[in-house]
C-alpha positions in Angstrom: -11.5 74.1 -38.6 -14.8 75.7 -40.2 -13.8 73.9 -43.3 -13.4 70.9 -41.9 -16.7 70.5 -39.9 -18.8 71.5 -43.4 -17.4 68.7 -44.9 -18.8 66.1 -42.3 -22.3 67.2 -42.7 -22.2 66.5 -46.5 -20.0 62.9 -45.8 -23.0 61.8 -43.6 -25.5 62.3 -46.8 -23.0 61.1 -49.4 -22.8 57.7 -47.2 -26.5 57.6 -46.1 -27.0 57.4 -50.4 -25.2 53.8 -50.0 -27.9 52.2 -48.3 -27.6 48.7 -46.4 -27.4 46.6 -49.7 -23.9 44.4 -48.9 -23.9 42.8 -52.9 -21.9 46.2 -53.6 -19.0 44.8 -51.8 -16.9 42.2 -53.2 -17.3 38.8 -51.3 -14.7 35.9 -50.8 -14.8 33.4 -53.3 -12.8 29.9 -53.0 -10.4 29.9 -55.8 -11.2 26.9 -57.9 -8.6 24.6 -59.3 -7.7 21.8 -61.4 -7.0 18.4 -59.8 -3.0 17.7 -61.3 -4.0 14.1 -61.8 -6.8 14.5 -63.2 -6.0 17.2 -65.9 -5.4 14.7 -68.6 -7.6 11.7 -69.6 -6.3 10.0 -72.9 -8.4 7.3 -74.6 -6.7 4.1 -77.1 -8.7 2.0 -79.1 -10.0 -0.7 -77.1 -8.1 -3.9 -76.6 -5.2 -2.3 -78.8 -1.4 -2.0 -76.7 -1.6 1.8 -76.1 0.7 3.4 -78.5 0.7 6.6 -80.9 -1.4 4.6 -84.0 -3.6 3.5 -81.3 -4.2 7.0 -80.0 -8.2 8.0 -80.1 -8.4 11.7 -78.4 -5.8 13.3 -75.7 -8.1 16.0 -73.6 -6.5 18.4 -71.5 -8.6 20.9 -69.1 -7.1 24.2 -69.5 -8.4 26.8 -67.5 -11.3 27.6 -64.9 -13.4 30.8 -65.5 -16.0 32.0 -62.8 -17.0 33.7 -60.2 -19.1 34.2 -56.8 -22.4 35.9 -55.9 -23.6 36.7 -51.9 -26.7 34.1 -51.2 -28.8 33.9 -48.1 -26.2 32.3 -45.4 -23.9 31.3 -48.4 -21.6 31.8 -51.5 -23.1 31.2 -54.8 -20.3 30.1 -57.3 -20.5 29.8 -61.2 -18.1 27.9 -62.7 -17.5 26.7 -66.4 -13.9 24.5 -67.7 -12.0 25.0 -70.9 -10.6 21.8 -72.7 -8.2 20.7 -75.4 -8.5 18.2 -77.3 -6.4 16.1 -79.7 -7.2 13.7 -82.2 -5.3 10.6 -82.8 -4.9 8.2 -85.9 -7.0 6.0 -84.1 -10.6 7.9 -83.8 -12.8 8.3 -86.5 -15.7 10.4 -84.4 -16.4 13.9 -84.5 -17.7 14.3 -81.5 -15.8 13.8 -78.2 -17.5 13.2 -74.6 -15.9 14.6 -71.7 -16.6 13.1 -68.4 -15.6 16.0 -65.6 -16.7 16.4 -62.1 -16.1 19.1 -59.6 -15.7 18.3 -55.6 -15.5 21.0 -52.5 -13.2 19.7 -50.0 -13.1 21.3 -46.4 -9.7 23.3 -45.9 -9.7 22.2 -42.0 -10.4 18.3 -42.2 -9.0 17.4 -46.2 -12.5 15.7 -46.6 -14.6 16.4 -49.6 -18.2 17.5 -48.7 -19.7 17.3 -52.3 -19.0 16.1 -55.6 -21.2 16.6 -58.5 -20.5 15.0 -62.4 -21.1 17.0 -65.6 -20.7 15.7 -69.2 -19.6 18.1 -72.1 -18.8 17.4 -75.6 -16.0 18.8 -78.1 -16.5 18.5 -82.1 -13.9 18.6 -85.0 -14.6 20.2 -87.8 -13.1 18.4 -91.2 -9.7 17.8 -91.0 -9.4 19.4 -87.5 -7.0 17.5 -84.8 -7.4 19.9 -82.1 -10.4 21.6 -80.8 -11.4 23.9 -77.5 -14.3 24.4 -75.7 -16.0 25.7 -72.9 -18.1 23.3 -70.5 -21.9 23.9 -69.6 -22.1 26.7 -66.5 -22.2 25.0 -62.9 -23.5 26.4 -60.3 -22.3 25.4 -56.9 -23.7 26.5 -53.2 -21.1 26.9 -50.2 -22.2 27.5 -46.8 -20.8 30.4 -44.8 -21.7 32.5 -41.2 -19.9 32.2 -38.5 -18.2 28.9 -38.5 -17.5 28.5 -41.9 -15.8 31.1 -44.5 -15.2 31.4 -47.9 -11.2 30.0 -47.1 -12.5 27.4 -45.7 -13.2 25.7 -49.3 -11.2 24.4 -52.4 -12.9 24.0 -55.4 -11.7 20.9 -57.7 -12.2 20.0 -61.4 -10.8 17.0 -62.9 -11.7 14.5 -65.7 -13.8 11.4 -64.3 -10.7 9.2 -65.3 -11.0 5.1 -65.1 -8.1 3.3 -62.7 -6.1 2.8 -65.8 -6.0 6.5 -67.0 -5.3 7.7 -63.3 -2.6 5.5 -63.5 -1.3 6.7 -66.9 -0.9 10.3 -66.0 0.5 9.7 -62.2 3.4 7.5 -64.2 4.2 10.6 -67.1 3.2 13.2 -64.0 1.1 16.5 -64.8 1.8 18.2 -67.6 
């Protein structure tokens, strides 16, 4: 019993060390993903039927890296994209522009509250058909207190496709 009541004396100093600083404690952060149909965006030479010798690039987005901070009244989140890209017969760049964007939508209502656009670019080197990269860091503000909570967000990423590429990859589906 003696033993037990020395320890709670040194407990109380131990925790007094820790302070009232809440950024030592993880925080909820919305998992971001990738939009299905809007993974892919695949570019042909213009006015040509779209077929393999026609091909120009074939982007993919691979992956999302980041994480979140504690701001005043809110969650700070840092994003960046990975892509893939393939070069066709048909493109004789080195450089590839990616058109991406990245919208929060509110869990409760399905309604997207934000949506910002970014532009990144991938280059081959000589006699490269494939390349990676990484996109530019975003940063990205999310309300939270009482009302709102981290769960109450998802994070999307997708290409910022035309009407005919959406429509190409909802026909072949997500791959």
């Amino acid at each position: 019993m003696r033993f037990g009541l020395a320890i709670v004396p040194g407990l109380l100093l131990l925790l007094a060390g820790c302070g009232n600083n809440a950024t030592r404690y993880p925080i909820a952060c919305p998992r971001p993903a990738i939009l299905g149909e809007g993974a892919d965006m695949t570019l042909y030479r213009a006015g040509a039927p779209a077929d393999l010798t026609t091909l120009e690039t074939d982007a993919r987005l691979v992956r999302v890296e980041g994480g979140c901070g504690r701001g005043s009244n809110a969650i700070e989140m840092r994003l960046s994209v990975g892509f893939t890209v393939d070069r066709g017969p048909a493109y004789r760049g080195r450089e590839v522009r990616l058109p991406w964007f990245v919208a929060v939508v509110d869990n409760r209502t399905q309604k997207v509250l934000s949506e910002q656009g970014f532009q990144d670019f991938v280059t081959f080197n000589p006699n490269e058909t494939r390349a990676s990269g990484m996109s530019q860091s975003v940063d990205i503000t999310l309300p939270v207190g009482d009302a709102r909570r981290a769960q109450d967000y998802t994070v999307y990423v997708s290409f910022r496709l035309n009407q005919e590429q959406l429509e190409t990859n909802r026909r072949r589906g997500v791959r």
